[in-house]
C-alpha positions in Angstrom: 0.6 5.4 13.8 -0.2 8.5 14.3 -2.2 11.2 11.8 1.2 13.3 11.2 2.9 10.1 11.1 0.4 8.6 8.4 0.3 11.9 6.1 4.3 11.8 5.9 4.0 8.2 4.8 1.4 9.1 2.3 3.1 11.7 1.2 6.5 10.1 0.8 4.8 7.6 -1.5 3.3 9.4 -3.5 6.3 11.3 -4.4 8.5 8.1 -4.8 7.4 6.9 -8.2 4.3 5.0 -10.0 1.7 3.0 -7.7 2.7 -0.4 -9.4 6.4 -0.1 -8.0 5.3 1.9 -4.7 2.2 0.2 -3.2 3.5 -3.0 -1.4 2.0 -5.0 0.5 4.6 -3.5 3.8 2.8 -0.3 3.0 -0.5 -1.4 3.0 -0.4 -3.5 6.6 1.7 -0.4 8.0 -0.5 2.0 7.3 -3.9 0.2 7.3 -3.3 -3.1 9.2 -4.8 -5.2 6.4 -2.8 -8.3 4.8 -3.0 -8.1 1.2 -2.1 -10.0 -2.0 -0.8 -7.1 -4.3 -0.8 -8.2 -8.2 0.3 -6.2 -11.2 -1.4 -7.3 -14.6 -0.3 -5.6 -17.4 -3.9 -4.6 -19.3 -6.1 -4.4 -15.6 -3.4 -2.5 -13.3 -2.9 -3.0 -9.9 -5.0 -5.5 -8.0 -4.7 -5.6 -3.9 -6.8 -8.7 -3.0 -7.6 -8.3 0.8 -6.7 -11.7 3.2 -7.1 -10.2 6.5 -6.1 -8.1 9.3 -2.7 -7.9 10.4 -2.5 -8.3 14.8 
């Protein structure tokens, strides 16, 4: 992916609504290549618990 490519994706997240409905873990390997656990708790927030790198 691209830097132009990237900043749009950023971008368009950012303005689609709150991180706890947005930030999935798609998103994550897409735009980082890292597998991730993603996990909502109501009192801590938003937990992404790294598992490895996506090929």
């Amino acid at each position: 992916m691209n830097l132009l490519n990237y900043g749009k994706r950023v971008y368009s997240v950012i303005s689609s609504g709150v991180p706890s409905d947005m930030i999935t873990h798609d998103l994550i390997r897409d735009i980082y290549g890292v597998e991730v656990l993603v996990r909502h708790d109501a009192e801590a927030g938003l937990h992404l618990i790294p598992i490895g790198v996506g090929l």
